[in-house]
Backbone bond lengths (Angstrom), bond angles and torsions (degrees), N, CA, C in turn:
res aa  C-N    CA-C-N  psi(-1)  N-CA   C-N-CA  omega(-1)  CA-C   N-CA-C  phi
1 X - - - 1.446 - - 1.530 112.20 -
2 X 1.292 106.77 14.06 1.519 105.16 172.94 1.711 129.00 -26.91
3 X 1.493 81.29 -58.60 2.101 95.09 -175.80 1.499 101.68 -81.72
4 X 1.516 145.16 22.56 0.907 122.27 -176.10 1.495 88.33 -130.02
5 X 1.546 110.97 153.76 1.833 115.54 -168.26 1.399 97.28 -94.30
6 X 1.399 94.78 128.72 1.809 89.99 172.71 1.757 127.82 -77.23
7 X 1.289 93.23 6.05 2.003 107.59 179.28 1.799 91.58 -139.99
8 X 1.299 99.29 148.17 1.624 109.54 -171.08 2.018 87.54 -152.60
9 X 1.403 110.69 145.80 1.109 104.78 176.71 1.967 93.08 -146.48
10 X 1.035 126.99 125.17 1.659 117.53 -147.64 1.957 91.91 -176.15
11 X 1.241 73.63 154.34 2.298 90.59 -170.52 1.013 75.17 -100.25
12 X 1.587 160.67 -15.70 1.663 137.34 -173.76 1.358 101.41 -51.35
13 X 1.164 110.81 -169.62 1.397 132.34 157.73 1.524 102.50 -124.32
14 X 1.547 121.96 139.36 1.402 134.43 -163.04 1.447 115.50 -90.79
15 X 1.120 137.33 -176.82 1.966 124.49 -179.98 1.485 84.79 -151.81
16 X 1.486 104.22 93.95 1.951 121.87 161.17 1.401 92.13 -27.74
17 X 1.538 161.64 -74.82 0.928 122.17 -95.84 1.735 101.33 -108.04
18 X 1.645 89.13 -19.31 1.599 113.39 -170.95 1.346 75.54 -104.83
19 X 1.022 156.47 126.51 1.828 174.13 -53.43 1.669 86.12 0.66
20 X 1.097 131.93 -109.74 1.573 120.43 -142.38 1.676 118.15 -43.40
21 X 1.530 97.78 -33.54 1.511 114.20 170.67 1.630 109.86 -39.57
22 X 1.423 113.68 -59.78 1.449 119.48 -175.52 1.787 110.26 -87.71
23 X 1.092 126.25 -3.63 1.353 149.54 160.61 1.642 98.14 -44.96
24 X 1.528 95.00 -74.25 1.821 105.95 -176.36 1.180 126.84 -85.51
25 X 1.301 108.10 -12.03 1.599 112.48 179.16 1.258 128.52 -25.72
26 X 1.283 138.47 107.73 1.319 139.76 -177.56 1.848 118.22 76.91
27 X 1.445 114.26 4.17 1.343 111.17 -178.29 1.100 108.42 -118.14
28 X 1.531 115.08 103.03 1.765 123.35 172.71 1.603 100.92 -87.28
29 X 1.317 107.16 43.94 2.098 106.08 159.07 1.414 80.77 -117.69
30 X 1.086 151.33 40.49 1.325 136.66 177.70 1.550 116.14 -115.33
31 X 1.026 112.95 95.18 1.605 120.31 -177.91 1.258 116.39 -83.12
32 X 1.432 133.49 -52.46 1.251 143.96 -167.26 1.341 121.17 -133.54
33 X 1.095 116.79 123.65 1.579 123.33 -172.34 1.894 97.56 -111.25
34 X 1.407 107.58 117.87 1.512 112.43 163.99 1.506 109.44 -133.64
35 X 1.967 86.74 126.26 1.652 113.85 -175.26 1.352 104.19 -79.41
36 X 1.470 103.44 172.83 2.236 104.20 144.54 1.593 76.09 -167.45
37 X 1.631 95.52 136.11 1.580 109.66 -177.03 1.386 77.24 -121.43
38 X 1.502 129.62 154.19 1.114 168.60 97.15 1.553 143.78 -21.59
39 X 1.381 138.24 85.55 0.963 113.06 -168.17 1.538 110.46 -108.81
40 X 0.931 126.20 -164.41 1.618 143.37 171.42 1.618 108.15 -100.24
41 X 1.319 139.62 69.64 1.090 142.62 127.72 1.498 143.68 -23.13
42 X 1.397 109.07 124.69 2.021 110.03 154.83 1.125 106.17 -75.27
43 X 1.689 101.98 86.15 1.612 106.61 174.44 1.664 112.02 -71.47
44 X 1.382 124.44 -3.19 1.696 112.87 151.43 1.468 125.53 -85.00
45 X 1.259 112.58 -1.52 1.487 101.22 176.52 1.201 95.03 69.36
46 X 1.209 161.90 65.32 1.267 162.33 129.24 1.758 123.60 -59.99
47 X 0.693 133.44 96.99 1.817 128.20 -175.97 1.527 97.17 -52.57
48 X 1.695 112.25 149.12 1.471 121.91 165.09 1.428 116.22 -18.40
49 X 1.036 108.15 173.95 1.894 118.64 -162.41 1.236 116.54 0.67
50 X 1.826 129.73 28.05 1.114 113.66 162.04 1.496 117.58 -70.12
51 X 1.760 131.20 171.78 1.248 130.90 -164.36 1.261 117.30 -76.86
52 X 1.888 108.24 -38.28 1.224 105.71 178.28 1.395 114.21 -109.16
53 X 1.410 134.35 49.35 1.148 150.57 170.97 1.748 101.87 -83.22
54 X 1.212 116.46 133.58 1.393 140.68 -168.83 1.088 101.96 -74.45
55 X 1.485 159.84 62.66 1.343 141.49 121.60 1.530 151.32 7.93
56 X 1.420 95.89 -47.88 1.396 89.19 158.90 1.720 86.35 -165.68
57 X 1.457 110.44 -178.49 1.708 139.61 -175.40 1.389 95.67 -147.38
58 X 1.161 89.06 135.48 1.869 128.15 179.37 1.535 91.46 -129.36
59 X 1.583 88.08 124.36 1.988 118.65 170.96 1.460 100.39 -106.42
60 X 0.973 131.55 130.65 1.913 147.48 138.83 1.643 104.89 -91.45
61 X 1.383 119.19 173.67 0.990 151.18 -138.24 1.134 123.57 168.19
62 X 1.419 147.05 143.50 1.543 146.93 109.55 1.421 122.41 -70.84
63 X 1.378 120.91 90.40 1.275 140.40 168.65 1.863 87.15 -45.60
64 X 1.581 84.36 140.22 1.534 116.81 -165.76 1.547 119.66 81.23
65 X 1.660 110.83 -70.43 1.130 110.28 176.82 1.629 124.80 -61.98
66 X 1.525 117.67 -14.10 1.224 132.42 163.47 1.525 98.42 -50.51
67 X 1.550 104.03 -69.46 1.626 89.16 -146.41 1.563 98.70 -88.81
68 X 0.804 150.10 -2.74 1.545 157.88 126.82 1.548 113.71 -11.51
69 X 1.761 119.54 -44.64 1.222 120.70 -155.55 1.649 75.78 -86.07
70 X 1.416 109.35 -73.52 1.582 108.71 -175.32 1.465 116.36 -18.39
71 X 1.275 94.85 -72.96 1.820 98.65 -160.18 1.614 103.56 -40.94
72 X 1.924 119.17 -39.70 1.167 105.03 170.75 1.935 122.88 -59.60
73 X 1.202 107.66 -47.10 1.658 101.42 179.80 1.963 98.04 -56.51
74 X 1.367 122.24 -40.52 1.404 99.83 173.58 1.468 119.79 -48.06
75 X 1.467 105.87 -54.91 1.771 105.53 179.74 1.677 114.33 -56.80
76 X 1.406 114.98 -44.48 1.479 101.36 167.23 1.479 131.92 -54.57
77 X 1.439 113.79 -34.41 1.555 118.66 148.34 1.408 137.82 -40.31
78 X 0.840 97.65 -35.35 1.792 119.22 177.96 1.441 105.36 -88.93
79 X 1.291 118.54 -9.63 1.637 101.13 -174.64 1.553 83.04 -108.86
80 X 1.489 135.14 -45.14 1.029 119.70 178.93 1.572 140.94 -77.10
81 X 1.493 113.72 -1.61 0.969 110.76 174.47 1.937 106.33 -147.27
82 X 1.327 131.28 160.10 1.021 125.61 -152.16 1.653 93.90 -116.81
83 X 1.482 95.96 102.72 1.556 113.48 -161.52 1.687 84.64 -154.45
84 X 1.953 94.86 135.66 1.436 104.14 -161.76 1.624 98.78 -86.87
85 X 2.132 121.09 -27.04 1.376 109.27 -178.87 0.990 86.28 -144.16
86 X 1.588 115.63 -160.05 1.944 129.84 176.89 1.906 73.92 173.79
87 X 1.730 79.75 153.02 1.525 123.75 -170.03 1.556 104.17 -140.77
88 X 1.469 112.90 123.96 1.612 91.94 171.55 1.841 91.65 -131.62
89 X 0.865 145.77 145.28 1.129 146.34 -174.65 2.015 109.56 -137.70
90 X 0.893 104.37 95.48 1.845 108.41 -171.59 1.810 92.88 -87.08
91 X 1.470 107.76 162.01 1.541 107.32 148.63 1.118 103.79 -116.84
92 X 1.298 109.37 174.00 1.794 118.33 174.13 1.878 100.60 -140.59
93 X 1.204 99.58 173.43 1.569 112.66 -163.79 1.383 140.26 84.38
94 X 1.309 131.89 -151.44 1.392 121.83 177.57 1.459 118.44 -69.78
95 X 1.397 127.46 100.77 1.586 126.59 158.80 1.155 132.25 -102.20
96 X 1.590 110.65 153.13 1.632 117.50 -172.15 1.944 96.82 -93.63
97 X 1.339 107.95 159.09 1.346 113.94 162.71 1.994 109.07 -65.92
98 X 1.277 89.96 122.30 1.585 99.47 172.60 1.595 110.10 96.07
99 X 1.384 116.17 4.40 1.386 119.15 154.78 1.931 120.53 -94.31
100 X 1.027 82.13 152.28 2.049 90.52 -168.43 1.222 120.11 -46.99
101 X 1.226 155.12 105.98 1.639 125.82 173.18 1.676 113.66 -110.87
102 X 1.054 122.15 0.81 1.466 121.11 167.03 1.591 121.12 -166.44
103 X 1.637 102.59 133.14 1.644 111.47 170.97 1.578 118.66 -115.14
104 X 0.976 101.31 125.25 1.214 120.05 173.13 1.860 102.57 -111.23
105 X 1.540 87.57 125.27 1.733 100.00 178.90 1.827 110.13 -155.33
106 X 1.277 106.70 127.24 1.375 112.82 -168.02 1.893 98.59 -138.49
107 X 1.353 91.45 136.55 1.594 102.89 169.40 1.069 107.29 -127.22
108 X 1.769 95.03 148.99 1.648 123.95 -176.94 1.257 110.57 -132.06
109 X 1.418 106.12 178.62 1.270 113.09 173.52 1.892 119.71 -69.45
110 X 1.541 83.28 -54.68 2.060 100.53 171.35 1.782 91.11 -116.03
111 X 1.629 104.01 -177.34 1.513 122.52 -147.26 1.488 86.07 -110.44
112 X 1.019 150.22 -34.85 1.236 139.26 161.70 1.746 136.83 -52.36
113 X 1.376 100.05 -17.88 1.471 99.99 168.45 1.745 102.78 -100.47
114 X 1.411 108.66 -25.39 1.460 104.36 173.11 1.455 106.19 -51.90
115 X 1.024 115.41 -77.86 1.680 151.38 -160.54 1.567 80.83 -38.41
116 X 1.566 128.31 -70.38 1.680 99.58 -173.16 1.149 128.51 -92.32
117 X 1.128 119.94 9.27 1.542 134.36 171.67 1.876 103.20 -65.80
118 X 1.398 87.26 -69.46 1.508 102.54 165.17 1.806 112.78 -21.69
119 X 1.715 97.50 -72.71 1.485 110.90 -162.92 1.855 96.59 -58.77
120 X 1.077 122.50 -38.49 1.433 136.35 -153.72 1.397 82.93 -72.10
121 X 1.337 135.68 -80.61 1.247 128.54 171.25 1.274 136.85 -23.68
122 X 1.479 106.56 -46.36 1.486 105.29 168.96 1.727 124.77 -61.99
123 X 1.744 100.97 -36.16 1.172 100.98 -171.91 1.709 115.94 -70.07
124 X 1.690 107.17 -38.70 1.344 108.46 177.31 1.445 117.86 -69.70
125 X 1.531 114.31 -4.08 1.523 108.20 178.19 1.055 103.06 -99.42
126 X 1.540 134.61 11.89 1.666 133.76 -173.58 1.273 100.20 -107.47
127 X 1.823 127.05 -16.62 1.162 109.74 167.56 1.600 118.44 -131.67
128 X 1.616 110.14 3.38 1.452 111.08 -164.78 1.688 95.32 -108.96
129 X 1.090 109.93 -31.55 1.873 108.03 -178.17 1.570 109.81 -64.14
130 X 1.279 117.47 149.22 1.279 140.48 -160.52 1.868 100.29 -85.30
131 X 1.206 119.91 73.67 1.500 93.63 -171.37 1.758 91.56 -155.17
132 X 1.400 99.89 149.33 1.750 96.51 -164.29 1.273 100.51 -123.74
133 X 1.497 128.08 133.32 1.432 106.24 -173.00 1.439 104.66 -137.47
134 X 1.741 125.12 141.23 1.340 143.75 -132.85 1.978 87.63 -110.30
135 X 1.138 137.68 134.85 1.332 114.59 146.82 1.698 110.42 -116.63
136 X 1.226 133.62 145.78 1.386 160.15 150.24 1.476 103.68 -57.92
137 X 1.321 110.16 138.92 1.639 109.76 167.62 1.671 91.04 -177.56
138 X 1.090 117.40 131.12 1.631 120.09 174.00 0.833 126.09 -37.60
139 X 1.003 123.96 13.18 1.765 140.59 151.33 1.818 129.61 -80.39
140 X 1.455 82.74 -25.64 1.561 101.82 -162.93 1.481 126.91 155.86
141 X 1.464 120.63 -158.91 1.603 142.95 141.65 0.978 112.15 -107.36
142 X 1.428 97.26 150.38 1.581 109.44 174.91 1.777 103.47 -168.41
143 X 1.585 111.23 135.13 1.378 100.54 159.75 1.242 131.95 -107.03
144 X 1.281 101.01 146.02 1.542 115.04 -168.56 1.053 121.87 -72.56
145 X 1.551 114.48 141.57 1.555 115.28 -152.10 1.463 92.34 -99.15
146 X 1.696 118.53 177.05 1.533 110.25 163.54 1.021 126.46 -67.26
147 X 1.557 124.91 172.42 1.138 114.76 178.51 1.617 108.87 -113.76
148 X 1.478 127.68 162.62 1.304 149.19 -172.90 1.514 99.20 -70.99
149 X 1.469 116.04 -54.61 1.530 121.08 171.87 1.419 132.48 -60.62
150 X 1.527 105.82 -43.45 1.774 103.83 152.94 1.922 119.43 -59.10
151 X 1.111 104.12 -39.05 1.846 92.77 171.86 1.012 109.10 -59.58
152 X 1.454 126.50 -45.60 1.784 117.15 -165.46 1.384 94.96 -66.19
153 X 1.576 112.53 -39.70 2.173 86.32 -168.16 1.276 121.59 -98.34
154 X 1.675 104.32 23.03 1.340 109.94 149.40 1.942 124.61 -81.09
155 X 1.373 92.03 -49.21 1.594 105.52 151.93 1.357 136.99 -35.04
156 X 1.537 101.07 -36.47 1.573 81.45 159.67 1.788 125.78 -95.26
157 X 0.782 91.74 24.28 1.766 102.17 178.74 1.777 100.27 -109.38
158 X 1.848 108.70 12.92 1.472 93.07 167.03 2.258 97.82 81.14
159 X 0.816 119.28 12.85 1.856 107.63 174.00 1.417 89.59 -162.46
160 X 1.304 66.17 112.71 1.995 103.01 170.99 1.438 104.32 -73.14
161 X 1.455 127.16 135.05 1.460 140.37 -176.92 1.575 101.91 -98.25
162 X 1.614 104.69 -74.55 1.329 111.67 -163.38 1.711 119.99 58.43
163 X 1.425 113.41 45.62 1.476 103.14 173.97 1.375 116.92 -137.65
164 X 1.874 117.72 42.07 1.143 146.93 109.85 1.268 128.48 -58.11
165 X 1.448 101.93 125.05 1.814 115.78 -153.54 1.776 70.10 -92.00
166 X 1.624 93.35 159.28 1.627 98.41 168.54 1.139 126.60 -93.77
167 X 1.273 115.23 138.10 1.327 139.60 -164.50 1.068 119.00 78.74
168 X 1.785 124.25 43.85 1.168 164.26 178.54 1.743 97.12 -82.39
169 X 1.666 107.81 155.48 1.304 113.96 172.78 1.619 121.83 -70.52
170 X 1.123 126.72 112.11 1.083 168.14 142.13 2.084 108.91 16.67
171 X 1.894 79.81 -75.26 1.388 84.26 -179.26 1.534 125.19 -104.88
């Protein structure tokens, strides 16, 4: 996977099958491939034309320092768990609920170092990556603060976040 970037930050939309495809390309040490796709959710559960139903999500970024932060949580992955690559590919910009906004994909030899490498990744990119995100809801904009639940499951991997303001959402 030499020619292919292991952090991608892009308004496309990505194709799972061609990411893991080029993930393994050419490496028969590759036993286990573990994803986590991401989508864009009405994280209130709101029914149609309610007010505060999520409409759309707006991603920011600092191109460079974005993929800079990543590539480091990739290298911390690699020292902690014995996983031959990882791919994380985010989008940024205007999204609808139920379109993709991040893959996380790591191969191993067996499915157990994938599987938390994977999770480990996801969690440190939910609070250590540089990325600010806007939500829409017939109410308005507003950006979303951290959450209390992404610090704790960074915490258990041993690195304290703390970038839930208090009395921040919960779950």
């Amino acid at each position: 996977m030499p020619d292919q970037p292991r952090v991608r930050i892009q308004t496309a939309d990505f194709d799972l099958a061609a990411e893991t495809a080029a993930l393994r390309a050419g490496d028969a040490g590759v036993g286990a491939l573990a994803c986590f796709v991401g989508t864009v959710r009405d994280r209130h559960g709101a029914p149609a034309g309610a007010a505060d139903r999520v409409e759309a999500m707006e991603l920011e970024h600092y191109p460079g320092m974005t993929e800079r932060a990543i590539e480091a949580m990739i290298d911390e992955a690699m020292r902690r768990f014995d996983i031959r690559a990882a791919r994380v590919v985010h989008r940024v910009g205007l999204l609808r609920p139920m379109d993709q906004i991040v893959l996380v994909a790591v191969s191993s030899a067996h499915r157990g170092q994938a599987f938390q490498a994977c999770e480990f990744l996801i969690d440190y990119l939910k609070t250590q990556a540089p990325f600010w995100k806007k939500e829409t809801t017939g109410e308005g904009a507003r950006w979303v603060d951290a959450r209390v639940a992404d610090d704790a499951a960074l915490a258990r991997w041993g690195i304290a976040a703390g970038n839930a303001a208090p009395g921040a959402e919960p779950a």
